[in-house]
C-alpha positions as CSV (number, residue, x, y, z in Angstrom):
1,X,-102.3,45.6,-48.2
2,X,-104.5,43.8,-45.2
3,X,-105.9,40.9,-46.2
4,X,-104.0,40.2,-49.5
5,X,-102.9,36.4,-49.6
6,X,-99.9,35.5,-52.1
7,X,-99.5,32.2,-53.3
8,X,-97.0,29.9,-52.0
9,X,-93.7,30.0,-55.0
10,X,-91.7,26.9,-53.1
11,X,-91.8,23.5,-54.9
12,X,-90.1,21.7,-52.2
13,X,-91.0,21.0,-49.2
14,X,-88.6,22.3,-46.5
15,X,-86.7,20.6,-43.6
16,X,-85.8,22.6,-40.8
17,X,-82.3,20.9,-39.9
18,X,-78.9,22.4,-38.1
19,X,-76.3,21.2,-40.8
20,X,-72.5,22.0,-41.1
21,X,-70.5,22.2,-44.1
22,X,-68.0,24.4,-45.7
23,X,-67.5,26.9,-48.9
24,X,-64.1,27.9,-50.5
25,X,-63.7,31.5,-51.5
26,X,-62.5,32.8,-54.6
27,X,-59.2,32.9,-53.1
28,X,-59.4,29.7,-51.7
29,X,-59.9,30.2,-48.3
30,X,-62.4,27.7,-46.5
31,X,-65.2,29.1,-44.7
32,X,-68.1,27.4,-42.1
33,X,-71.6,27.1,-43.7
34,X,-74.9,26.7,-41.5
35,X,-77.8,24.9,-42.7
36,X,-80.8,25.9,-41.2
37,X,-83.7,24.2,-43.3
38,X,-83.0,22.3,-47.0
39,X,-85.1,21.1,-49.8
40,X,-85.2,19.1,-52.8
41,X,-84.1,22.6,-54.4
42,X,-82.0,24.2,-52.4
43,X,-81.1,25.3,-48.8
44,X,-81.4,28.6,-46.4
45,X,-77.6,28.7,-45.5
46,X,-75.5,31.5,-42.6
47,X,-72.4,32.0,-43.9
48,X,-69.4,34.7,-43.4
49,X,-69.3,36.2,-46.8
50,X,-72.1,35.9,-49.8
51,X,-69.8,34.2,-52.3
52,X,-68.5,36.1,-55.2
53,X,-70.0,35.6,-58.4
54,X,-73.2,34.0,-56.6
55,X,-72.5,30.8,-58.1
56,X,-70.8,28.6,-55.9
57,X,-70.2,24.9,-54.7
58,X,-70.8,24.2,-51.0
59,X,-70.1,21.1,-48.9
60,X,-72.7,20.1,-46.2
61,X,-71.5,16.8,-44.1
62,X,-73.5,13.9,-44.7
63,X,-74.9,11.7,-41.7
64,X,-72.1,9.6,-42.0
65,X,-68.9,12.4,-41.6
66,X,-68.5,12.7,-45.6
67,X,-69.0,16.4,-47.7
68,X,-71.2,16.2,-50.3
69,X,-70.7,19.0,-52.8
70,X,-73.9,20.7,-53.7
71,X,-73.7,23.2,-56.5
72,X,-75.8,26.2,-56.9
73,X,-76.6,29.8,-57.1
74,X,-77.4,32.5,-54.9
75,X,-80.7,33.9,-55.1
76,X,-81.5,36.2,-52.2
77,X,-79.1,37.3,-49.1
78,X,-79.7,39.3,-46.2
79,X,-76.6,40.6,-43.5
80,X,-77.4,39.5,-40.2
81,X,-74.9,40.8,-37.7
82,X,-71.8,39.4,-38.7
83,X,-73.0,36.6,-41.0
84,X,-74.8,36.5,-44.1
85,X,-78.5,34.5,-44.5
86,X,-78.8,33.1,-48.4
87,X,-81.1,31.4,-50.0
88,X,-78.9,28.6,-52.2
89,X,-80.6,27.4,-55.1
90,X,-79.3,24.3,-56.3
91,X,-78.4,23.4,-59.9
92,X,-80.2,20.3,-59.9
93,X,-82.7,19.2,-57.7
94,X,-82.1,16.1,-55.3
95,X,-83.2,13.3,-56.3
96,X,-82.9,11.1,-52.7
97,X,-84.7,11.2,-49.7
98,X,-82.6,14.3,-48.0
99,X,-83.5,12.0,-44.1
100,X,-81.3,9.3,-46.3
101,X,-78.4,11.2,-46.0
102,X,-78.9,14.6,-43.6
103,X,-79.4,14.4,-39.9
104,X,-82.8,16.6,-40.0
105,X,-84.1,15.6,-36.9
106,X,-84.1,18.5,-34.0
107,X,-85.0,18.0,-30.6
108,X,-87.1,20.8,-28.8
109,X,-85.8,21.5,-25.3
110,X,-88.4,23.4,-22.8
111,X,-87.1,24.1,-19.4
């Protein structure tokens, strides 16, 4: 429909950031997670598998080397070659500065 405008759903603002963290399976194996932009209520995540269930625990690593267990629920997922895109919803939203604890800053490079 050309010209239709919809109104923006997110409450959060979002960070682009490149963040790395992990996710255990159902049968407990440990898999890589990619975060690609986070909110106060959740995160846009690339990861191997969509977890089972959709409800799931992942651990992105904090600016200081530590996981920090963020629990949520998946809302959307889309396959992208072989990974999945997800949009992770967390239980409860953050209460901190996300800067406080994430490395969000990314550096453009132009050649």
């Amino acid at each position: 429909m050309a010209g239709q405008t919809f109104k923006e759903r997110r409450m959060f603002e979002r960070i682009p950031c490149f963040l790395t963290g992990e996710y255990v399976t159902e049968d407990k194996k440990t898999v890589g997670v990619t975060c690609e932009n986070i909110s106060a209520g959740g995160a846009n995540l690339v990861m191997p598998e969509v977890p089972e269930g959709f409800k799931a625990t992942i651990k992105l690593i904090t600016k200081d080397g530590r996981y920090m267990p963020l629990k949520g629920t998946v809302r959307w997922h889309k396959k992208e070659a072989d990974s999945w895109r997800v949009g992770f919803c967390f239980d409860k939203t953050l209460s901190f500065p996300l800067k406080t604890f994430f490395d969000t800053n990314l550096w453009a490079v132009s050649f």
